[in-house]
Backbone as a printed PyTorch tensor [residue, N CA C, xyz], in Angstrom:
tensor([[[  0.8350,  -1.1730,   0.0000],
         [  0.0000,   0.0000,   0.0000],
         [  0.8870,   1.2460,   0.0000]],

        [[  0.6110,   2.3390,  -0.8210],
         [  1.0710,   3.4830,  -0.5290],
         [  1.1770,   4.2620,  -0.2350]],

        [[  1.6890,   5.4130,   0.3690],
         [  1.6950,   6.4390,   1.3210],
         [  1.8780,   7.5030,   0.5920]],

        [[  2.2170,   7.6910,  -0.7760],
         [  2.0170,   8.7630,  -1.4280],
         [  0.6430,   9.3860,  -1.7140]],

        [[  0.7060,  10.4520,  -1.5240],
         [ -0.6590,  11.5810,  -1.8340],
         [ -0.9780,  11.0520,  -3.3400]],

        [[ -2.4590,  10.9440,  -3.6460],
         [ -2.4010,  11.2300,  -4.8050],
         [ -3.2220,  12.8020,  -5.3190]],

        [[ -3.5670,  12.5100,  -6.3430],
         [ -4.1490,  14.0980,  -7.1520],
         [ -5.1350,  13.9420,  -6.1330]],

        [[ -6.1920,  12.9290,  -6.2830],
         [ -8.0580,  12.8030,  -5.4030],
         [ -7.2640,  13.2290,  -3.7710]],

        [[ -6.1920,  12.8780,  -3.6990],
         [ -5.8710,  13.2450,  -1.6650],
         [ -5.7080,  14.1320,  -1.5740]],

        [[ -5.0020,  14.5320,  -3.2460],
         [ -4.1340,  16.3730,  -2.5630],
         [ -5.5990,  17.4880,  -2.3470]],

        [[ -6.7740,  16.8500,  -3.7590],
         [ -7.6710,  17.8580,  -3.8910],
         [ -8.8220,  17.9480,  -2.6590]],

        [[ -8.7030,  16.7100,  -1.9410],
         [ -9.3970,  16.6140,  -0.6490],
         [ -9.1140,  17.5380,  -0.1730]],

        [[ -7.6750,  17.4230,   0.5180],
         [ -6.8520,  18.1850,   1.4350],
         [ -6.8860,  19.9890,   0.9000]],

        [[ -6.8140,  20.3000,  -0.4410],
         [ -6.9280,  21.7360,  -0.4580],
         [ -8.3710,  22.2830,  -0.2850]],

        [[ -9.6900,  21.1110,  -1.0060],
         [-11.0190,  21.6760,  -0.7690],
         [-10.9390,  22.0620,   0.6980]],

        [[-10.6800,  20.8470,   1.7180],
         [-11.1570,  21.4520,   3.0690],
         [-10.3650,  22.2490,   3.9320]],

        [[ -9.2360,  22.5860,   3.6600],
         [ -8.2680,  23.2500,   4.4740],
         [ -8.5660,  24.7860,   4.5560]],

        [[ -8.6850,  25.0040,   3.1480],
         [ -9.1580,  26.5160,   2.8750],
         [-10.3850,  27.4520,   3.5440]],

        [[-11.4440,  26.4470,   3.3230],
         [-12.3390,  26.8540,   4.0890],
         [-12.1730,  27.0890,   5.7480]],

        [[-11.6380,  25.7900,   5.9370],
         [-11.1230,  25.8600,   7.7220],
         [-10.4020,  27.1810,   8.0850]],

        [[ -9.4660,  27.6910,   7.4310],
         [ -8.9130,  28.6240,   7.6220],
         [ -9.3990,  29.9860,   7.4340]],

        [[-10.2570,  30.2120,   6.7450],
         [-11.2230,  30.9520,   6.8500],
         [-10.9440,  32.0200,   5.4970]],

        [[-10.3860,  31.0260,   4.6440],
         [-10.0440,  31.7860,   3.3460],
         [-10.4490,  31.5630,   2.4570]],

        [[-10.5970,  32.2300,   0.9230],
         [-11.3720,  31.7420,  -0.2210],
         [ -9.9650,  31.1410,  -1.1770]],

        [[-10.2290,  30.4680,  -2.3150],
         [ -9.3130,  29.9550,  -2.8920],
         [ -8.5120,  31.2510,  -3.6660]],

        [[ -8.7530,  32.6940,  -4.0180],
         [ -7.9300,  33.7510,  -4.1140],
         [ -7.1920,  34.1240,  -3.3710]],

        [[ -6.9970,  33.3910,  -1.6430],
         [ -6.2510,  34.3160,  -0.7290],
         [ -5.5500,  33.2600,  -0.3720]],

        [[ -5.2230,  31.9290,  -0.9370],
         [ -4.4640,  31.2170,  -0.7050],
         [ -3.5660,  30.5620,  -1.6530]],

        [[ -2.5470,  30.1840,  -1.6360],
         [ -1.6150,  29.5050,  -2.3340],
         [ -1.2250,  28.0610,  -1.9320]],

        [[ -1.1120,  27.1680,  -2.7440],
         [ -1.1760,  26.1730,  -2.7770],
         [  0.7140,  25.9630,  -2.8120]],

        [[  1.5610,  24.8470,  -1.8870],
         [  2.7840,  24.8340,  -2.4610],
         [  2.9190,  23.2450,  -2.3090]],

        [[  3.5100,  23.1870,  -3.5730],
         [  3.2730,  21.5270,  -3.8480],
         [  5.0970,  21.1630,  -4.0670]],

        [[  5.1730,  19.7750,  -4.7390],
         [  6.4300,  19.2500,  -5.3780],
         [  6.2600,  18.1180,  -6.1410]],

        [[  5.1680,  18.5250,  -6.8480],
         [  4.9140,  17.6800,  -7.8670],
         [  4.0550,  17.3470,  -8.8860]],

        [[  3.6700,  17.1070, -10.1240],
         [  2.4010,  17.4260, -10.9890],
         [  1.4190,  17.7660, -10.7280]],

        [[  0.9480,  16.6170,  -9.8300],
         [ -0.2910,  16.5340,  -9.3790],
         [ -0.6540,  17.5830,  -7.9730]],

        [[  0.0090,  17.7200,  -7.3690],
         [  0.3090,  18.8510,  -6.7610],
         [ -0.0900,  19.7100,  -6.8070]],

        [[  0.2730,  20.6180,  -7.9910],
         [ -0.3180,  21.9290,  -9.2560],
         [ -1.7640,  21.8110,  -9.5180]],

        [[ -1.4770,  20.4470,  -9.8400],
         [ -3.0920,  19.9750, -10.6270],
         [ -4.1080,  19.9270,  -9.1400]],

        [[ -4.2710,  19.1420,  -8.3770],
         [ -4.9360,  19.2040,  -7.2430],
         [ -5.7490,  20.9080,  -7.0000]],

        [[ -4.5580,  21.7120,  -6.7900],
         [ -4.3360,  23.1830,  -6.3200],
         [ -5.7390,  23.2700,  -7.5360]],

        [[ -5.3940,  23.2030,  -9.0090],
         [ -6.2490,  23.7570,  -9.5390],
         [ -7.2430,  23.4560,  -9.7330]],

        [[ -7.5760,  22.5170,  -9.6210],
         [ -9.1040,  21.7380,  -9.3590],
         [ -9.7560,  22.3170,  -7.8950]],

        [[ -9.0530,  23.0400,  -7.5080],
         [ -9.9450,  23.2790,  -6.3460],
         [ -9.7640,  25.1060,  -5.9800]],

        [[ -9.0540,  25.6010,  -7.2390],
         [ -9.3640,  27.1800,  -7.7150],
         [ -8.1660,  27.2840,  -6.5550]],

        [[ -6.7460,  27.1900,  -6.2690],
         [ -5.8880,  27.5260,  -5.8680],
         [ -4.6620,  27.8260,  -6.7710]],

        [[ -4.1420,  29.0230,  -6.6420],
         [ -3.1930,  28.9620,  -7.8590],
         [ -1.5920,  28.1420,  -6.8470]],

        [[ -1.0540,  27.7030,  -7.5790],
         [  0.6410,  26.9850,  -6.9870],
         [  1.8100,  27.2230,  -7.2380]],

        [[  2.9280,  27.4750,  -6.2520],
         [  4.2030,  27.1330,  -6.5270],
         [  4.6200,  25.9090,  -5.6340]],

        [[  5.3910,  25.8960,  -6.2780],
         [  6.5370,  24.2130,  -6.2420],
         [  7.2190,  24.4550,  -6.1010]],

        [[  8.1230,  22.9280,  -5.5710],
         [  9.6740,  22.9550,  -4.5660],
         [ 10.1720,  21.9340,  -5.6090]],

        [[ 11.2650,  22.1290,  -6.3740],
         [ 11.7710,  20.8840,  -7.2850],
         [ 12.4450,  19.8660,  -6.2530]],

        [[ 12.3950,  20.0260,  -5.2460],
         [ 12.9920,  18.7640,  -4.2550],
         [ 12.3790,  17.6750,  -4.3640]],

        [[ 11.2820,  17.3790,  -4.4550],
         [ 10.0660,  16.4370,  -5.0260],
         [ 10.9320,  15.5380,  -6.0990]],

        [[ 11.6350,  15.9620,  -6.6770],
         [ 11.9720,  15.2120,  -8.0910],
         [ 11.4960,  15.4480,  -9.3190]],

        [[ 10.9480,  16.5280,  -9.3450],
         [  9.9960,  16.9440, -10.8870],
         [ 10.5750,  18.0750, -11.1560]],

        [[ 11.2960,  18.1890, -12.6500],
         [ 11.8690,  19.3130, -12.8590],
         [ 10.9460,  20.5810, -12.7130]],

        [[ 11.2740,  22.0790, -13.1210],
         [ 10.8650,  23.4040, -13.0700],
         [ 10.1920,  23.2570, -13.9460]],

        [[ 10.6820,  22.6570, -15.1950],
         [ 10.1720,  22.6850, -16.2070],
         [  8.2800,  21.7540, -16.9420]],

        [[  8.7390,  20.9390, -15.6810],
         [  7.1810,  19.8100, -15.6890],
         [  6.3670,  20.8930, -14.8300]],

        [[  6.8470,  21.3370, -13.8640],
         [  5.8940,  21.9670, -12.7220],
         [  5.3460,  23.1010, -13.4270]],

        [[  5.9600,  24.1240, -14.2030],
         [  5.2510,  25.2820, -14.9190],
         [  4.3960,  25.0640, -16.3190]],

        [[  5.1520,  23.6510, -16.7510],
         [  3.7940,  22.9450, -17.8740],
         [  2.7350,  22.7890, -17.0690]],

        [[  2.6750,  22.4680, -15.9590],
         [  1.1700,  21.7460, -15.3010],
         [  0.5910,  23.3550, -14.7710]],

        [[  1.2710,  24.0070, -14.6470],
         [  0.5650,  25.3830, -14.3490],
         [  0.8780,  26.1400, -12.7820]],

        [[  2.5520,  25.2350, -12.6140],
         [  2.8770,  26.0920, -11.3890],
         [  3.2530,  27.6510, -11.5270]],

        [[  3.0850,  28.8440, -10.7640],
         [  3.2510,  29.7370, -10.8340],
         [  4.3770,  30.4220, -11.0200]],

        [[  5.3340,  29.3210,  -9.8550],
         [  6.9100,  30.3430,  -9.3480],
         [  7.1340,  28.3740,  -9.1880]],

        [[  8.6950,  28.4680,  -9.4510],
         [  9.5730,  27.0630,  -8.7920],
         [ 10.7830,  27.5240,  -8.2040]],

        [[ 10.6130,  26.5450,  -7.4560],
         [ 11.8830,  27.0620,  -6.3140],
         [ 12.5530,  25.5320,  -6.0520]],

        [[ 14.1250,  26.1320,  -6.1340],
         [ 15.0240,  24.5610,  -5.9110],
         [ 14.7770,  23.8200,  -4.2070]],

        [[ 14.4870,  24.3430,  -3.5660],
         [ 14.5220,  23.5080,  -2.2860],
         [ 13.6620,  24.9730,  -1.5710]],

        [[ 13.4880,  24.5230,  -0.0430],
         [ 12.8000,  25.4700,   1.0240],
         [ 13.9990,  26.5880,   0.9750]],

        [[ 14.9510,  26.1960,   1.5380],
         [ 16.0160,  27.4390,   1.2050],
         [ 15.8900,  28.6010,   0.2250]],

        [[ 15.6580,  27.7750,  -1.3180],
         [ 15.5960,  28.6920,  -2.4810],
         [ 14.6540,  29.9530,  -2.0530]],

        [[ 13.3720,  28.8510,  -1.9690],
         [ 12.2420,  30.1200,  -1.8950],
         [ 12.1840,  31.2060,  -0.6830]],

        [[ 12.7800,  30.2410,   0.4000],
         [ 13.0190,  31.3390,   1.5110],
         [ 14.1560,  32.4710,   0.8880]],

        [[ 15.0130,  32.1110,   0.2830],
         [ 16.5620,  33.3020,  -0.6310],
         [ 15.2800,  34.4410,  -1.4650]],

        [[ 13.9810,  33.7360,  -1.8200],
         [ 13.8780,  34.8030,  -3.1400],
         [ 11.9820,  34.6510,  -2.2210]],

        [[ 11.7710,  34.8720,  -1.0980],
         [ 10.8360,  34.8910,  -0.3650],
         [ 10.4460,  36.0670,  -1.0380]],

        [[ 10.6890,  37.5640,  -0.8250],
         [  9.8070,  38.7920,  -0.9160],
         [  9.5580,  38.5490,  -2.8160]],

        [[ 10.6580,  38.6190,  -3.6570],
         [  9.9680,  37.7460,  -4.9090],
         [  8.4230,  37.0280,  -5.0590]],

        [[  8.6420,  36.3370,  -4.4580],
         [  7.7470,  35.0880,  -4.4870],
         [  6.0330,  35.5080,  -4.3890]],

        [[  5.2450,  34.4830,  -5.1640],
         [  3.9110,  34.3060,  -5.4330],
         [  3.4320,  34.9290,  -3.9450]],

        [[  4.2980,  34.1700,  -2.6750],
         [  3.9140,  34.5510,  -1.2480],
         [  3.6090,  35.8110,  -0.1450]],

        [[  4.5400,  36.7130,  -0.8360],
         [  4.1770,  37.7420,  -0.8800],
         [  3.2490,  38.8970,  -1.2220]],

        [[  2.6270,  38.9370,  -2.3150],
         [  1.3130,  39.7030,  -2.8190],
         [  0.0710,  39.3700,  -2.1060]],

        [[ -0.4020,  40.4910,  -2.2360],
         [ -1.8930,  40.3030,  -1.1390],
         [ -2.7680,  39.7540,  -1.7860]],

        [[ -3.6320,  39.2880,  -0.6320],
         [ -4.8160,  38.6620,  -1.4220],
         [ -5.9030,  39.6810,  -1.3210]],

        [[ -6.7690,  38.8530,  -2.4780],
         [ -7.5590,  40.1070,  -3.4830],
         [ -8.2020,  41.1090,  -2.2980]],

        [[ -8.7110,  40.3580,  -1.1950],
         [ -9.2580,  40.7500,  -0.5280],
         [ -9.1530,  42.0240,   0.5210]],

        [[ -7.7250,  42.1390,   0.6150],
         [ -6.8130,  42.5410,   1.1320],
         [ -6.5870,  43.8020,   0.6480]],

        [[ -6.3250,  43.7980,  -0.6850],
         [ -5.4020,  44.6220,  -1.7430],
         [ -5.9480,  45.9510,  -1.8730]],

        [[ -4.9570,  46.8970,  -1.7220],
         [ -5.5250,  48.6810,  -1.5560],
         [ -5.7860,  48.1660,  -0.1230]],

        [[ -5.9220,  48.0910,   1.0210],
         [ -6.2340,  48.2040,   2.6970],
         [ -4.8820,  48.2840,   3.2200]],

        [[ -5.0100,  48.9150,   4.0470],
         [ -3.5560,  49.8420,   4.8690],
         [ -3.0030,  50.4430,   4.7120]]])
């Protein structure tokens, strides 16, 4: 049996998380490391970036419709204010 996520686990896991948190799928980001990953995110109206640590090049992850790729947690933490993670959500945007 396997312990890998698949696409149907990841899209579980983003339908209900979002809501729990008390956010709409515009004010959240999805960060995956791997096709299905991306794909999950978008089936459930989350846009994604990816960690190529997963094993899936930059190049598979932005075919499937990742946003931003980043080589490891490090990377994205180096190019954090860059990043998808930074910009406000819609909701947000123009307030303060």
């Amino acid at each position: 049996m396997s312990t890998t996520p698949t696409r149907a686990d990841n899209r579980v896991c983003c339908s209900m998380w979002t809501p729990k948190a008390g956010l709409s799928p515009e004010q959240a980001i999805f960060v995956g490391d791997t096709v299905w990953d991306v794909e999950a995110g978008h089936d459930t109206g989350l846009a994604g970036i990816c960690l190529e640590s997963g094993g899936t090049s930059a190049a598979e992850l932005h075919a499937a419709g990742a946003e931003a790729t980043f080589r490891d947690p490090a990377d994205l933490l180096a190019h954090f204010e860059g990043s998808p993670l930074t910009r406000p959500a819609p909701s947000r945007a123009g307030k303060g």
